[in-house]
Every structure is written in structure tokens, then in C-alpha cells.
FIVONU-524093 format. One record per atom (N, C-alpha, C): residue number from 1; x, y, z. Coordinates in steps of 0.05 Angstrom, whole numbers, always signed. Each point is the difference from the previous one (the first is absolute). Last residue first. Layout:
BEGIN
PT:nr:px:py:pz
PT:NUM:X:Y:Z $
...
***
This chain:
BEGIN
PT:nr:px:py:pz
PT:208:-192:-219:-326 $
PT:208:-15:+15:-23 $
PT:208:-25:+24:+17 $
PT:207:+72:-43:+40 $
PT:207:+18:+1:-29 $
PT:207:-23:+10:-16 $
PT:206:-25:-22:+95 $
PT:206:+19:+26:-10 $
PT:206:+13:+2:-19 $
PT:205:-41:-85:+22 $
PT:205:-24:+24:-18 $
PT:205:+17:+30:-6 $
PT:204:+35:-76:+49 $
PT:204:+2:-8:-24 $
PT:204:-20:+27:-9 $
PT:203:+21:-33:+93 $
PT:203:-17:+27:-9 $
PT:203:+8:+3:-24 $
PT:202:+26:-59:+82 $
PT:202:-14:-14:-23 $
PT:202:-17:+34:-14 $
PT:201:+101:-8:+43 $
PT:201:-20:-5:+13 $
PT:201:-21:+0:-28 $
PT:200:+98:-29:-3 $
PT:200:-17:-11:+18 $
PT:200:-27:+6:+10 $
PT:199:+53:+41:-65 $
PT:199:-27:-13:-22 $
PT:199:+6:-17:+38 $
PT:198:+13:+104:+16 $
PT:198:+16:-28:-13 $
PT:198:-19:-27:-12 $
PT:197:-15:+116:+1 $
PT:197:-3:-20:+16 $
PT:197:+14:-19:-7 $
PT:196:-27:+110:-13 $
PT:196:+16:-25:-12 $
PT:196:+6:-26:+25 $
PT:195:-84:+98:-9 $
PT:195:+21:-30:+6 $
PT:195:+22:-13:-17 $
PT:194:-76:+104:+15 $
PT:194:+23:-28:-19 $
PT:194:+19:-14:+18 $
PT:193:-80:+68:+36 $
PT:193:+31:-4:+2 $
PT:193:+0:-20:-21 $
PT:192:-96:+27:+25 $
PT:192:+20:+1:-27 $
PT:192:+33:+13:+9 $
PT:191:-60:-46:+63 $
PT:191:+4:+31:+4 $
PT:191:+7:+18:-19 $
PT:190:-18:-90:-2 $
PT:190:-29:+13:+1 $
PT:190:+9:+29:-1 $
PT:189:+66:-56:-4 $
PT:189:-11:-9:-39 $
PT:189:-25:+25:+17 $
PT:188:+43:-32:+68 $
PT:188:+18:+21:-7 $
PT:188:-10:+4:-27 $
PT:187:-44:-65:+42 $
PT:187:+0:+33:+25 $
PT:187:+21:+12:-22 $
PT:186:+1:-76:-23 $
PT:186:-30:+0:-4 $
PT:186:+4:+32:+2 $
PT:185:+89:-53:+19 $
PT:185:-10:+12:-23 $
PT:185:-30:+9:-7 $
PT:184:+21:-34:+87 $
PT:184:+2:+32:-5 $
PT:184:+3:+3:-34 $
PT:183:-28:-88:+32 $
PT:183:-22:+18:+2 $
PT:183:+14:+28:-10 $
PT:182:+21:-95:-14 $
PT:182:+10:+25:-3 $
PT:182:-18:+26:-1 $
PT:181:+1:-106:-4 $
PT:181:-23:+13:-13 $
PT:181:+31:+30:-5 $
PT:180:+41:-76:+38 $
PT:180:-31:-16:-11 $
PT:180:-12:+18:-16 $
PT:179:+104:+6:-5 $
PT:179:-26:+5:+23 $
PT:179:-26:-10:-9 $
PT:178:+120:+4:+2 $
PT:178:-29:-15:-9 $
PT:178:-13:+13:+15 $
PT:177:+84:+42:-15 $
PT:177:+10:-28:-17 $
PT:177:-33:-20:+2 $
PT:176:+18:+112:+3 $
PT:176:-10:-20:+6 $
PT:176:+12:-29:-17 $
PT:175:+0:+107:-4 $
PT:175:+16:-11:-10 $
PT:175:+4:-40:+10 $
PT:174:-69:+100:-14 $
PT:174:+1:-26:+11 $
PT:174:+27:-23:-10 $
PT:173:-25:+115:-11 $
PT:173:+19:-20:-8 $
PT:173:-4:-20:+25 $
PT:172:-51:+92:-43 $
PT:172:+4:-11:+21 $
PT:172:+12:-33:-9 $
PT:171:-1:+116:-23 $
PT:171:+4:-27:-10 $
PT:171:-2:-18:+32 $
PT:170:-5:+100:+4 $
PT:170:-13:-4:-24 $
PT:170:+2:-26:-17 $
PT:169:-31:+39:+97 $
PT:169:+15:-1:-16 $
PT:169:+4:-13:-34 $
PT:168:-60:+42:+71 $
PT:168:+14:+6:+6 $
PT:168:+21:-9:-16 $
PT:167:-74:-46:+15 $
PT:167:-6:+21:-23 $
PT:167:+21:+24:-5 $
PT:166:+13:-71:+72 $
PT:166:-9:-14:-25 $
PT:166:-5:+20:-32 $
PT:165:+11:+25:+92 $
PT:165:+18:-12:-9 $
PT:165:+1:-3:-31 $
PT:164:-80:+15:+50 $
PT:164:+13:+30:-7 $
PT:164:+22:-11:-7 $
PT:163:-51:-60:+25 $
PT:163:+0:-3:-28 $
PT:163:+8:+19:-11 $
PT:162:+20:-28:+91 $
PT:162:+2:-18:-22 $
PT:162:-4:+17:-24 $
PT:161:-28:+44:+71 $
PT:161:+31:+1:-8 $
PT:161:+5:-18:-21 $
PT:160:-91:-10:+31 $
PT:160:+5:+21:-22 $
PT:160:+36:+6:-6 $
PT:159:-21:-91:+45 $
PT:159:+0:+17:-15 $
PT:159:-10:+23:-8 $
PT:158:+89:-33:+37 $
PT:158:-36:-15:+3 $
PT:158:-17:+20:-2 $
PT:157:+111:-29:+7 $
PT:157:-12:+20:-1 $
PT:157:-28:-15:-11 $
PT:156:+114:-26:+53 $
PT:156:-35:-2:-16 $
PT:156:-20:+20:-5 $
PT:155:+108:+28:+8 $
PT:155:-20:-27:+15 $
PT:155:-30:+3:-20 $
PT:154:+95:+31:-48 $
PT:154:-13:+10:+19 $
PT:154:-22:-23:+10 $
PT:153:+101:+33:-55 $
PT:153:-14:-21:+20 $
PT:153:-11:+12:+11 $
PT:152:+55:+33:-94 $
PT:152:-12:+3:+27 $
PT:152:-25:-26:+15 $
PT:151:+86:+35:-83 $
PT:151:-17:-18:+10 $
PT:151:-7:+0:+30 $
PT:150:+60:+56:-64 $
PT:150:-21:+0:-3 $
PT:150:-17:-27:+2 $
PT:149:+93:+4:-5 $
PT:149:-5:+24:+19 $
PT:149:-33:-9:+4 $
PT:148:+84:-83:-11 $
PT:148:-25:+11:-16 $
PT:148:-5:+22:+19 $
PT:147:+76:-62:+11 $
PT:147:+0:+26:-4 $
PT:147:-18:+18:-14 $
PT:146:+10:-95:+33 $
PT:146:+0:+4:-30 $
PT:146:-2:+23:-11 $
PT:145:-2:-17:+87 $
PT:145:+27:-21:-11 $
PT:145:-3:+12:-37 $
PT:144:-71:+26:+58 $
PT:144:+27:+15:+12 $
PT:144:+19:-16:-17 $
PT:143:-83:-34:-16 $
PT:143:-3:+29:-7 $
PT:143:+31:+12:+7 $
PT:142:-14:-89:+46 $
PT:142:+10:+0:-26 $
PT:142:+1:+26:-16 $
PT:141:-24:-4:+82 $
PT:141:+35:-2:-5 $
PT:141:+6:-8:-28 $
PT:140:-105:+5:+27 $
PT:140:+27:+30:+2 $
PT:140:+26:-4:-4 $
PT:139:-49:-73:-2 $
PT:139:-13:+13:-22 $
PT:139:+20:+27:-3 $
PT:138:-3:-47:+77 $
PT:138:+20:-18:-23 $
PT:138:+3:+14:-16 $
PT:137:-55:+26:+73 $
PT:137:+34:+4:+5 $
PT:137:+15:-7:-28 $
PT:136:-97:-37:-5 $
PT:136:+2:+26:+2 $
PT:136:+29:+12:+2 $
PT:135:-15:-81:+31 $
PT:135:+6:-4:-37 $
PT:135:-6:+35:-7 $
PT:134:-2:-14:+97 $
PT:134:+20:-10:-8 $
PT:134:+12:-1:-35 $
PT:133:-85:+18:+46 $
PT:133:+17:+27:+6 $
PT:133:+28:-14:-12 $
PT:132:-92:-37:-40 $
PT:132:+18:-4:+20 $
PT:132:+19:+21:+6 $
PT:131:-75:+35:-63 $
PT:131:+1:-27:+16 $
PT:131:+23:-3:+22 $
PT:130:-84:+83:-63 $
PT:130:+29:-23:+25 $
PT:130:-4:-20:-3 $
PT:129:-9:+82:-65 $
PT:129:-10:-19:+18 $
PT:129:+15:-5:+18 $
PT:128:+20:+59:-96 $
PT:128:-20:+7:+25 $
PT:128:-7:-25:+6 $
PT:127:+83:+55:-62 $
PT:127:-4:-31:+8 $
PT:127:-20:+6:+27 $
PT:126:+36:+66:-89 $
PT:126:-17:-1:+34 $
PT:126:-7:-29:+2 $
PT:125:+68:+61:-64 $
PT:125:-8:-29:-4 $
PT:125:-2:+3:+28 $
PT:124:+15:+86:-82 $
PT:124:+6:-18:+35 $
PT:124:-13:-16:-1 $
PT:123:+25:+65:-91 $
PT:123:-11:-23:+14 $
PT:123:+10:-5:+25 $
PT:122:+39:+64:-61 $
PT:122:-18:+8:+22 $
PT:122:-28:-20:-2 $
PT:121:+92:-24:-40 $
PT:121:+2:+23:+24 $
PT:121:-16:+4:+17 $
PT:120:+23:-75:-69 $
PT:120:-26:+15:+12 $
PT:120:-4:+13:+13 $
PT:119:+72:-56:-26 $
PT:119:-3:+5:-34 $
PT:119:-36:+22:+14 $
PT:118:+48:-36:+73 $
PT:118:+20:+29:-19 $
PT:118:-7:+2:-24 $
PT:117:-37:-74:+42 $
PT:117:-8:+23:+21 $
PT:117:+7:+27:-13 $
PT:116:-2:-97:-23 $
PT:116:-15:+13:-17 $
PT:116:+3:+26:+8 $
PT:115:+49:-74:+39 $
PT:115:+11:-2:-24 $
PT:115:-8:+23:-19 $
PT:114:-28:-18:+90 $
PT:114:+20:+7:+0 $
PT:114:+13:+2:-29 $
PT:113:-86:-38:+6 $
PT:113:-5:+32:+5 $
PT:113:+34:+11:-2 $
PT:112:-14:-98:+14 $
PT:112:-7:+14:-43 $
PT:112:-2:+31:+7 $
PT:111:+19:-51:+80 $
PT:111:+25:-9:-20 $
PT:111:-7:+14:-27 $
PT:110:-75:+6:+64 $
PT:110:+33:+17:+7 $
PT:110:+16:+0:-13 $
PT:109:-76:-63:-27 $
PT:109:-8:+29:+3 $
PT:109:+23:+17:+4 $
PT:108:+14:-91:+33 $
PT:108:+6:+3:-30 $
PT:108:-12:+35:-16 $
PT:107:-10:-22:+90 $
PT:107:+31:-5:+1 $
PT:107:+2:+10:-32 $
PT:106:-87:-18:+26 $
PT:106:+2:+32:-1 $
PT:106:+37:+5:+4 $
PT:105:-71:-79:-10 $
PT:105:+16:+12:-18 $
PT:105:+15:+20:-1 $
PT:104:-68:-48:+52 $
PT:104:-9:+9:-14 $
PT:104:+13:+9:-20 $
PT:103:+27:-66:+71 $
PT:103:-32:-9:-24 $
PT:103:+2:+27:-18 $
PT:102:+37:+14:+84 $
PT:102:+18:-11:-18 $
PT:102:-11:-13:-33 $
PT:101:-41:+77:+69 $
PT:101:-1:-23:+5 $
PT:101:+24:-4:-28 $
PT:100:-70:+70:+34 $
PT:100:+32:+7:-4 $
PT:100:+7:-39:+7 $
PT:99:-100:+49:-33 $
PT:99:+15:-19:+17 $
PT:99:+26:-6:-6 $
PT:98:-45:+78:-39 $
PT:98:-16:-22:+5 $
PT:98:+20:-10:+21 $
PT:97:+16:+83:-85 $
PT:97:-15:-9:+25 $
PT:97:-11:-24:+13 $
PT:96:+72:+66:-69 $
PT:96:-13:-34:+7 $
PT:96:-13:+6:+23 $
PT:95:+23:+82:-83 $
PT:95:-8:-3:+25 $
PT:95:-1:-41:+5 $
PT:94:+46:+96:-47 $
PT:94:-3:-34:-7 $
PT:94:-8:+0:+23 $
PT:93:-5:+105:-44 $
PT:93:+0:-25:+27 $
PT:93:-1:-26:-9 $
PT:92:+32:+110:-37 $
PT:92:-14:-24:-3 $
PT:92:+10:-25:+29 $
PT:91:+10:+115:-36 $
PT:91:+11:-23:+20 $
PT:91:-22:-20:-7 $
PT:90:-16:+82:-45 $
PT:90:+34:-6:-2 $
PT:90:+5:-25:+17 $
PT:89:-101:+26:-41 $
PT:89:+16:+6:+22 $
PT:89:+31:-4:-6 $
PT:88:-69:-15:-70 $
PT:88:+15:+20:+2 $
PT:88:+15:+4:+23 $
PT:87:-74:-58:-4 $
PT:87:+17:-17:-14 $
PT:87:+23:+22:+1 $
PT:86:-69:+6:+72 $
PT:86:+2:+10:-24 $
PT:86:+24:-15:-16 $
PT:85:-68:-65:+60 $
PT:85:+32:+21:+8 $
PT:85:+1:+21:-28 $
PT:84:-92:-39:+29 $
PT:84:+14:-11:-15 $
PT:84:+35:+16:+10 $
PT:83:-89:-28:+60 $
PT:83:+10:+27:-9 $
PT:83:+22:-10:-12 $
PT:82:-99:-41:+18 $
PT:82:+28:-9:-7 $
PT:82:+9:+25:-9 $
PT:81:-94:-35:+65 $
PT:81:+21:+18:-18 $
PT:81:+27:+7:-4 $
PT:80:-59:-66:+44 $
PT:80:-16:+27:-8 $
PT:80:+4:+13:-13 $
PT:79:+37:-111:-1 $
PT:79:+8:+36:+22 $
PT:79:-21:+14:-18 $
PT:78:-17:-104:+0 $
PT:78:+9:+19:-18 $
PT:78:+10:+26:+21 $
PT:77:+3:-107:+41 $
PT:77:-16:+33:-4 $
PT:77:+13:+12:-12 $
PT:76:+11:-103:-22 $
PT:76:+14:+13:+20 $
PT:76:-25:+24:-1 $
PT:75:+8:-113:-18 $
PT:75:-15:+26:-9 $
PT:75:+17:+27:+14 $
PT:74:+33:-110:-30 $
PT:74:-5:+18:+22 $
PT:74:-7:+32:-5 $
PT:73:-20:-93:-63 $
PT:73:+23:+16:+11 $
PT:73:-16:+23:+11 $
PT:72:-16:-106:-21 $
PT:72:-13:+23:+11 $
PT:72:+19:+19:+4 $
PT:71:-21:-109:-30 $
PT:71:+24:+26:-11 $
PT:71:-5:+26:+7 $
PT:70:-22:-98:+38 $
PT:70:-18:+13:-10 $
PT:70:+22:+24:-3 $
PT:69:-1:-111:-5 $
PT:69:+18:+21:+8 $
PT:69:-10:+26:-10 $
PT:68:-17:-116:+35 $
PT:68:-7:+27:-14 $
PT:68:+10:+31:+4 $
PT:67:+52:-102:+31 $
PT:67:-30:+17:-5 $
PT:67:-1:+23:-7 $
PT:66:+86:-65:-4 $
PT:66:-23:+2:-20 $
PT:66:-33:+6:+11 $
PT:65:+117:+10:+20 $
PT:65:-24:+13:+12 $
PT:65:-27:-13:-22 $
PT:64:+110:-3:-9 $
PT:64:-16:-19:-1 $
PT:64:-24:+4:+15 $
PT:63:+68:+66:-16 $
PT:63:+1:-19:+22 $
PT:63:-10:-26:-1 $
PT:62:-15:+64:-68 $
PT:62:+36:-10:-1 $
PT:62:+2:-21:+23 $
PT:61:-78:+64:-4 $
PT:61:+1:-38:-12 $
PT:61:+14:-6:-7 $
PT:60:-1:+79:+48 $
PT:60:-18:-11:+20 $
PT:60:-1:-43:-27 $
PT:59:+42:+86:-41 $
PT:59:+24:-6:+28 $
PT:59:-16:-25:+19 $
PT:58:-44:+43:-71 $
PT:58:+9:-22:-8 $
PT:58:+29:-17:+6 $
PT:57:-64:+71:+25 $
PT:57:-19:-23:-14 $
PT:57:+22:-23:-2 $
PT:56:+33:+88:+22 $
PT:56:-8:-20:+23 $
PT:56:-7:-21:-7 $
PT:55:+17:+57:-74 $
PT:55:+25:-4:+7 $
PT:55:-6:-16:+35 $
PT:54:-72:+46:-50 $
PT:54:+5:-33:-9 $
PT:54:+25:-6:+12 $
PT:53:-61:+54:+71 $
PT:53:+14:+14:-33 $
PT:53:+6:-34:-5 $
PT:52:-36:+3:+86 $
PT:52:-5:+31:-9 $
PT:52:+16:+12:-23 $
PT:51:-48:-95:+46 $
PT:51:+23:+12:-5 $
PT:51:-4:+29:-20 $
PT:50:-43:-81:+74 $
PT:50:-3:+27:-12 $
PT:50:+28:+5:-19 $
PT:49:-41:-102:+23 $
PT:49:+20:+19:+1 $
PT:49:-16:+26:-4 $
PT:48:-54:-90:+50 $
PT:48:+11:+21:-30 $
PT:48:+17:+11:+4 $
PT:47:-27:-72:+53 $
PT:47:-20:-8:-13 $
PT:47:+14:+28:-31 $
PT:46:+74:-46:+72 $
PT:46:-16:+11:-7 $
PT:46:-24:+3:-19 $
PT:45:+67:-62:+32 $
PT:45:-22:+4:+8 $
PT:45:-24:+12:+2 $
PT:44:+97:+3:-23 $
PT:44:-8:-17:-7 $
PT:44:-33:-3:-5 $
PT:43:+54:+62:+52 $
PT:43:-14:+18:-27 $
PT:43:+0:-33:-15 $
PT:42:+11:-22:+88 $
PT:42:-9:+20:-4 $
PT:42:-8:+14:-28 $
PT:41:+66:-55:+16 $
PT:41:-12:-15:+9 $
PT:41:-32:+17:-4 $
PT:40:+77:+39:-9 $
PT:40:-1:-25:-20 $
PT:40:-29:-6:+0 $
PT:39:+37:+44:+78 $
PT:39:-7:+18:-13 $
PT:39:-3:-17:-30 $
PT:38:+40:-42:+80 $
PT:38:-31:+2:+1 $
PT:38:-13:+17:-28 $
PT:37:+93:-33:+13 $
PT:37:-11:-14:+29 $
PT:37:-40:+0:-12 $
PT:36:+69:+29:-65 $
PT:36:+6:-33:+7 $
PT:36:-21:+0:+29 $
PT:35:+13:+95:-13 $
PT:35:-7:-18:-37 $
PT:35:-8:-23:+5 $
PT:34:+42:+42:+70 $
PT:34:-21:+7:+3 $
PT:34:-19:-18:-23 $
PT:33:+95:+2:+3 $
PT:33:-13:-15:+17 $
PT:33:-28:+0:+7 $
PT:32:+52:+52:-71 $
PT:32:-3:-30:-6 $
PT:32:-17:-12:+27 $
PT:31:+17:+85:+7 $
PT:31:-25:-2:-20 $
PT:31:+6:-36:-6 $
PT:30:+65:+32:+57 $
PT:30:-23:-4:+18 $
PT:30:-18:+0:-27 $
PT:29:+79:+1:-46 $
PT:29:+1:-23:+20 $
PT:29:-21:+6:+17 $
PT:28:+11:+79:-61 $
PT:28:-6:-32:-8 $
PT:28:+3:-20:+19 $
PT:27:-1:+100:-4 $
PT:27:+1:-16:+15 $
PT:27:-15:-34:-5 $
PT:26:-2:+46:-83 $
PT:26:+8:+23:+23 $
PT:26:-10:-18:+27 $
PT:25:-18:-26:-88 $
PT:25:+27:-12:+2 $
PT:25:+10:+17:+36 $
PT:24:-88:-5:-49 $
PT:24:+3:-19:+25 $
PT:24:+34:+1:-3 $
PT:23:-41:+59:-46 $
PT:23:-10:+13:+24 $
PT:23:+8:-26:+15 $
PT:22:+24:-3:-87 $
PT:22:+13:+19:+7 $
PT:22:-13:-1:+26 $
PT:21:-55:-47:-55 $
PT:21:+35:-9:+7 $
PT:21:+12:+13:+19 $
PT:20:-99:+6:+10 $
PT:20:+17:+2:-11 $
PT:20:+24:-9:-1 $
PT:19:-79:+5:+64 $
PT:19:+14:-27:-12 $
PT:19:+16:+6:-31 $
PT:18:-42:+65:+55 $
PT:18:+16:-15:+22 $
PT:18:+14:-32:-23 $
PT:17:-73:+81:-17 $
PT:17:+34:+4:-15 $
PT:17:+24:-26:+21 $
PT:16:-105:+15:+10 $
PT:16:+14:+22:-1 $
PT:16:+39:+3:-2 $
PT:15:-85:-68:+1 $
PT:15:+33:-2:+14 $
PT:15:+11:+27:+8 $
PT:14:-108:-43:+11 $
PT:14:+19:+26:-25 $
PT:14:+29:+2:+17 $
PT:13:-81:-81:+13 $
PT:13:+19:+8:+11 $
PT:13:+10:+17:-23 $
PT:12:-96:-43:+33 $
PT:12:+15:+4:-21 $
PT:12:+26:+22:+11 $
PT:11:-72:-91:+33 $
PT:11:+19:+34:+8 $
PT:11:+13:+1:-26 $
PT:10:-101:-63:+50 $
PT:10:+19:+2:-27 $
PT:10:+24:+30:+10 $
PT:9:-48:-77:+68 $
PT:9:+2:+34:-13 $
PT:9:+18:-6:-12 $
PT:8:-8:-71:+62 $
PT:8:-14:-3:-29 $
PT:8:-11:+26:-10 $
PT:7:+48:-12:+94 $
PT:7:-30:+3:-9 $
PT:7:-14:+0:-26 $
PT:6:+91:-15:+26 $
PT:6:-11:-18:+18 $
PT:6:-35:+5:-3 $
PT:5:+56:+38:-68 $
PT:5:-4:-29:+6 $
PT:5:-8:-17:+27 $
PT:4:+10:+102:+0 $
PT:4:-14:-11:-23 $
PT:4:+1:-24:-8 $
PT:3:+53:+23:+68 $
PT:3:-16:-1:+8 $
PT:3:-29:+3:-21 $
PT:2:+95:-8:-16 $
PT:2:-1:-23:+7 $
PT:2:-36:+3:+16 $
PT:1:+36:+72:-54 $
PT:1:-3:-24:-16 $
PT:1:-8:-24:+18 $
***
């Protein structure tokens, strides 16, 4: 920004989910200082927004942002070929995949599985990413505390594993408090897995 005004270049800035409610409450005191020093200052200045669904459109003019705001949602690759699960198998899969992070819900995910687990014998619940080793530890003591069997932790996966995952099972559950776009609901609608999602992320269409 500051070097597009020193040279009178137009910049268009895509938040990608940063100015959300929910995304600025997470280490809030350095996002405030950063906010107040320079970063304001900056998407002030800006000549355009990207934003990649309406639920950004209108995270970017809550703020008070009045340049132009182009609504572009994020494209993903179809797979070559989608192997459906036989619906007849005996064992079924809940699958979350993405970024193990506090944002996404996955405390509240545990709390509703522990409640669902014995009414589902032969359902298991595969939690796939990373994040912190620490909120990770958490995730587990909670699985242990809440004496849940059928919940397994595994690291990141990319993609053909990705989408062998993905086709691999038979529901995929974004239990998210915000997201700008949500790409893995895309990847998981391509692999025809079914979604259930939270109304923080902007995919209003899965109702129809």
C-alpha cells in the first residue's frame, strides 16, 4: 500500500476472511495494534475489494470500506473421477478436514458427536489437519474426558489423498464459527461427499 502511493498505482486488496467478526476476535490486542498503526490505513486506500461470497461483501462495509467491491468466488479442480462409497457397506465415515484451529468449531463438533456416538455404532469421526500441537493435546483430552471410542486424529493430507479422503467418506461436517468462502465445502460437494455446515460459513445454496 505504502509503495502504491508513493507511486500513484492503483491495489486491490482480497481479505480472505481477515476482517470478519469472528477472525478479529482471535488474538485481538496485536490485531488491534496492527489495525490502529497501519493496516486501516491501508484497506482505506484501497482502489478495490475482492471478496469471495456476500457474507465478505459485507464484513468489508460493516467496516466502513466505500471502494468498489468485486464478488468473485474461489474456483477449485473438478477430480477425474469420483468413486462414490457403496451406500450398503456396514461402517460409515464423518469426515472434518482443514485447519485444526479454535475458529473452526471442532470443541463444539466433539460435544455433539459424544451425545450422537451410541445412537451410531458403526459411524467413526476422522478429524484431518494441522494446527498447534498444543490445541491439538486439547482436542484429545477432550475425546478422552468425554469418553468418546470412535474418534481418530490424523495430519494433513494433499491432494489425491485429499480427495481419496474425501470420497472415502460418507458426510463431511464444517462446523465453523466464520469463513470467507470455504473452500473444503467446494472439494467435498466435488467429491459428491454431502456437507452439513454452520450458517458462519457463506454456502446458503446447500439447502437447495
Amino acid at each position: 500500500a505504502t509503495f502504491s502511493n508513493k507511486y500513484n498505482k492503483n491495489y486491490i486488496i482480497s481479505p480472505r476472511g481477515t476482517l470478519s467478526k469472528n477472525a478479529m476476535v482471535f488474538s485481538k490486542s496485536v490485531k488491534n495494534i496492527f489495525w490502529y498503526s497501519f493496516q486501516k490505513r491501508a484497506l482505506d486506500r484501497a482502489t478495490a475489494f475482492h471478496a469471495t461470497s456476500e457474507d465478505e461483501y459485507n464484513d468489508i462495509r460493516s467496516l466502513g470500506f466505500k471502494a468498489p467491491v468485486a464478488i468473485i468466488p474461489n474456483g477449485i479442480e473438478i477430480p477425474n473421477e469420483v468413486i462414490i462409497p457403496q451406500k450398503s457397506r456396514p461402517s460409515k465415515k464423518l469426515l472434518y478436514l482443514g485447519r485444526i484451529h479454535p475458529k473452526k468449531g471442532l470443541e463444539m463438533a466433539i460435544n455433539a458427536w459424544s451425545k450422537l456416538e451410541h445412537l451410531y455404532p458403526n459411524w467413526s469421526f476422522n478429524i484431518v489437519g494441522k494446527g498447534e500441537d498444543a490445541y491439538i493435546r486439547s482436542l484429545k483430552n477432550l475425546v478422552k474426558v468425554k469418553n468418546i471410542n470412535r474418534v481418530e486424529f490424523f495430519g494433513p493430507l494433499y491432494g489425491e489423498d485429499k480427495q481419496k479422503i474425501f470420497q472415502d467418506s460418507d458426510l463431511f461436517i464444517l462446523p465453523t464459527m466464520s469463513e470467507n468462502f470455504g473452500m473444503v465445502v467446494a472439494e467435498s460437494l466435488s467429491n459428491s461427499t454431502p456437507v452439513i455446515t454452520t450458517k458462519g460459513a457463506p454456502w446458503k445454496d446447500l439447502k437447495t
